[in-house]
C-alpha positions in Angstrom: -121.6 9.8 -92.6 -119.2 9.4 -95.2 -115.9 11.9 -95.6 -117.3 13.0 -98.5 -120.4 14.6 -96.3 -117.8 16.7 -93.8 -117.0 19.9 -94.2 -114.6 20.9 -96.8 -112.1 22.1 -94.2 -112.1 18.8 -92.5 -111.8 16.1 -95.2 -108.4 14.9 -94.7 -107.2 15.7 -98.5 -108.8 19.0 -99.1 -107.1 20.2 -95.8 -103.6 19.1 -96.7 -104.4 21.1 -100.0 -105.0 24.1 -98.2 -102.8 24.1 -94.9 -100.0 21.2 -95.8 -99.4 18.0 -94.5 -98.1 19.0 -91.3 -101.3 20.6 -90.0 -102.4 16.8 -90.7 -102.9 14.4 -87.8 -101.1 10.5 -88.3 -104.4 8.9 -88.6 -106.0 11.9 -91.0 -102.3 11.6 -93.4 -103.0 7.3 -93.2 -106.4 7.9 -94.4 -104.9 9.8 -97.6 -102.8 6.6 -98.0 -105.7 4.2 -97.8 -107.9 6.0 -99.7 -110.8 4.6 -99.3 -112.8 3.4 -96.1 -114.9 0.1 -95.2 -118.7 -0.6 -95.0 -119.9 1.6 -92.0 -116.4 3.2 -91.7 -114.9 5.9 -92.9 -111.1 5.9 -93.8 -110.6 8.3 -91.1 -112.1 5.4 -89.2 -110.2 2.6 -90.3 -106.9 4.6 -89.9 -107.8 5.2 -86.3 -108.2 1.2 -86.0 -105.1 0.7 -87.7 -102.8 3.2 -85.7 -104.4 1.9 -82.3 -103.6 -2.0 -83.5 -100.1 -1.1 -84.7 -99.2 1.2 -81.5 -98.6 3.6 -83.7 -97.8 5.5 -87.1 -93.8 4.0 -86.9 -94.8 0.3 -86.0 -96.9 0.5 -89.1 -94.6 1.8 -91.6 -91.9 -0.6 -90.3 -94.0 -3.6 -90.4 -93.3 -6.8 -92.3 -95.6 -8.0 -95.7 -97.6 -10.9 -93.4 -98.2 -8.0 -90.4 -99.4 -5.5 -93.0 -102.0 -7.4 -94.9 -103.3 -9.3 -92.4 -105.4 -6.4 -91.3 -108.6 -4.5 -92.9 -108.0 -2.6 -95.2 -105.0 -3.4 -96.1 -103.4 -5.6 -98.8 -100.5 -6.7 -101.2 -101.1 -3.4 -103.2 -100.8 -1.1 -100.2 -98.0 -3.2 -99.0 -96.5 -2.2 -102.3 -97.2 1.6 -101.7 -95.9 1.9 -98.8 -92.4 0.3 -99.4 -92.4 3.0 -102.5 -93.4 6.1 -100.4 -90.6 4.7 -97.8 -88.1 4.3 -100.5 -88.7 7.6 -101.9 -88.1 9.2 -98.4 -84.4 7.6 -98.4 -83.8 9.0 -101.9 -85.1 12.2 -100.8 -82.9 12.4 -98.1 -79.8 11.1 -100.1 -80.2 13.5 -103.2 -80.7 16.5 -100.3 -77.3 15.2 -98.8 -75.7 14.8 -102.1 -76.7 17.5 -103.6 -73.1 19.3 -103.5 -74.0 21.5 -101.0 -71.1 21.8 -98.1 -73.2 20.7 -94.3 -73.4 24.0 -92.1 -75.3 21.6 -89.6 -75.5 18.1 -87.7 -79.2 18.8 -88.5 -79.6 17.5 -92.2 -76.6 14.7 -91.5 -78.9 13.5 -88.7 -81.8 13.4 -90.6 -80.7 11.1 -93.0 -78.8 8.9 -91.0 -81.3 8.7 -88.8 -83.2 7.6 -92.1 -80.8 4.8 -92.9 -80.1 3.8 -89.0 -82.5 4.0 -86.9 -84.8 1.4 -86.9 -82.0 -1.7 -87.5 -82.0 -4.5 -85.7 -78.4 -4.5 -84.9 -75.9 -2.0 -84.2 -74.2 -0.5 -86.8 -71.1 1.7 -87.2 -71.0 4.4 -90.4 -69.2 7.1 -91.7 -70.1 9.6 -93.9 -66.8 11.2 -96.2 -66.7 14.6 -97.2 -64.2 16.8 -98.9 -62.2 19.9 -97.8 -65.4 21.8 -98.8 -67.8 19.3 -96.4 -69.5 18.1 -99.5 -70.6 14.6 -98.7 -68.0 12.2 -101.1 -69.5 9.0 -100.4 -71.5 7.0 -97.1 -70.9 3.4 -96.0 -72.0 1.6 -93.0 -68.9 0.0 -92.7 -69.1 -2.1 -89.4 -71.9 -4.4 -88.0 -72.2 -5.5 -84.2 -75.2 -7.4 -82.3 -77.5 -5.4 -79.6 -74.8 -4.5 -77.2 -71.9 -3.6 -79.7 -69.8 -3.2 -82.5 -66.5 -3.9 -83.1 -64.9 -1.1 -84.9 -61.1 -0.8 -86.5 -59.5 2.1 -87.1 -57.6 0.9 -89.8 -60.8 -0.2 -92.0 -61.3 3.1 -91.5 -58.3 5.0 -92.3 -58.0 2.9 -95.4 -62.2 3.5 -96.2 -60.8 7.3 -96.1 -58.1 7.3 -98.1 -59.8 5.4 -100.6 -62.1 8.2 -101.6 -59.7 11.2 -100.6 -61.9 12.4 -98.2 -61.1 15.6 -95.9 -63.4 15.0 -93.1 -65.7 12.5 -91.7 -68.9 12.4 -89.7 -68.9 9.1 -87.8 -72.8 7.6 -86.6 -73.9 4.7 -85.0 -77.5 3.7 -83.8 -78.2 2.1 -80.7 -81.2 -0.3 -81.5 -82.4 0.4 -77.9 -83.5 3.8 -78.7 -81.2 5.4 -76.1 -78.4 7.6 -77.6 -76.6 8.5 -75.0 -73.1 8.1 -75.4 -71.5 5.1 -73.6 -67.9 5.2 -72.3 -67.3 2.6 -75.3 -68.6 5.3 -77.6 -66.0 7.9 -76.6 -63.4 5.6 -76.3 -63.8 4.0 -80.1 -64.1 7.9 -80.8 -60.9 9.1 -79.4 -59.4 6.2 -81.1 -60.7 6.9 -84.4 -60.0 10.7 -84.4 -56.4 10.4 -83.4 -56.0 8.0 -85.9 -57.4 10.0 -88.9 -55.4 13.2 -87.7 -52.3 11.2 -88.7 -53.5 11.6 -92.4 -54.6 15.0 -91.7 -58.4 14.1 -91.7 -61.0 16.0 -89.1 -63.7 14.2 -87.4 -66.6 16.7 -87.7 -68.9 15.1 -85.5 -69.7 11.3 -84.2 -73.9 11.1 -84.2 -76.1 8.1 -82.0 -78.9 7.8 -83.5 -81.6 6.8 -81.5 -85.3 7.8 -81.0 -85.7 11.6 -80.7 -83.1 13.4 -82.4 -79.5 12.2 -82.7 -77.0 13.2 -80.1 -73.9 14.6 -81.1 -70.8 14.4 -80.2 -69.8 18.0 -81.1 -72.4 19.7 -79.7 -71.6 18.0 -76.2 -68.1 18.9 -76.4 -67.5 15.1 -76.7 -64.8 15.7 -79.3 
C-alpha cells in the first residue's frame, strides 16, 4: 500500500500540515525529505531503512557525499538538499542571534553554538562578543586544538575584544567526545581568561561545553 492509500491523518505531509513538525517521528520528517519511495516501498519504508543503516537521524545528516549516495534512494540531488536545509539551519540560528536582541538566556547562545560546534572533529575554543546591552557584536572560533585539547591565550583574546569594543563575552568550547563536563583544564583556562578581561573592564557572562545533550554552563554551575 502506497502512502497515498493511508489515512489522511497518517501520511507523513498532511500530518505536519495539521499538527507541525514536531508531532513528526525522524523517519516520518526523512520521508518528507525524500519524497518519494521505491518499488514495493513506501518512503516511510525507505526512511526506516535509511535511519536503521545510518544509526540514526544525526549520522545521516552529518554524512559525507560518497556515504550519502551510496544508498537507495538517495543521490547527488538529495546530497544537494540536504547541505541547503543544513545551511539554512546555521543561518537561522545566526540571524535569531543577531538579530539585535540583548541574550536573557544561555538557552538561545547554546543553541547556536551548539549549531556551529558540536559535531567538529577537533576541539575548538570560541567566543561570542557582545555589547554593554548583550547584543551579540561579532563570533569567532578563535583557537583550534586536537581531541584532548586546545591551547588557548589570553592575550589573543584580550586583543580579539578590544578589537570590536565588546562589553562582555560568552566563551564555548566543544568536546568532540560528547562529554561536556567541565575538566579541571576548563576552569583553569577560565579563571585565566576572566581575570584577564576584568583588567579591561570586560564580564565573562558564561563559558558553554558543548557536547551531546544540552551545553553545560559555567554560570549556571556556579563555575564562574
Amino acid at each position: 500500500m502506497g502512502i497515498n492509500d493511508w489515512p489522511a491523518d497518517e501520511r507523513p505531509r498532511e500530518k505536519l500540515l495539521a499538527k507541525g513538525a514536531g508531532f513528526l517521528t525522524d523517519a516520518e520528517l526523512l520521508a518528507i525529505f525524500i519524497n518519494t519511495g521505491v518499488k514495493g516501498k513506501s518512503a516511510v519504508d525507505l526512511a526506516r531503512e535509511l535511519l536503521d543503516s545510518f544509526g540514526g537521524l544525526r549520522p545521516l545528516l552529518l554524512a559525507n557525499k560518497k556515504e550519502f549516495c551510496a544508498h537507495l534512494g538517495l543521490g547527488p540531488a538529495k546530497f544537494a538538499l540536504m547541505q541547503a536545509i543544513l545551511e539554512m539551519s546555521h543561518r537561522y540560528l545566526e540571524a535569531e542571534l543577531m538579530r539585535g536582541e540583548g541574550l536573557t538566556s544561555p538557552e538561545a547562545a547554546g543553541r547556536y553554538l551548539k549549531l556551529q560546534l558540536r559535531d567538529l572533529p577537533h576541539e575548538v575554543f570560541a567566543l561570542l562578543l557582545l555589547d554593554n546591552q548583550h547584543r551579540v557584536v561579532h563570533f569567532e572560533v578563535l583557537f583550534r586544538g586536537t581531541l584532548d585539547g586546545a591551547s588557548v591565550y589570553p592575550r589573543e583574546v584580550v586583543k580579539l575584544v578590544l578589537a570590536h569594543n565588546a562589553a562582555a563575552v560568552i566563551m564555548a568550547h566543544n568536546h568532540p567526545s560528547g562529554i561536556a563536563e567541565p575538566s579541571n583544564a576548563d576552569e583553569l583556562i577560565t579563571k585565566r581568561l576572566k581575570e584577564a578581561l576584568a583588567c579591561i573592564d570586560v564580564r565573562v557572562l558564561d563559558h558553554l561545553i558543548i557536547g551531546d545533550g544540552e551545553p553545560v554552563s559555567f554560570a549556571a554551575r556556579g563555575l564562574l
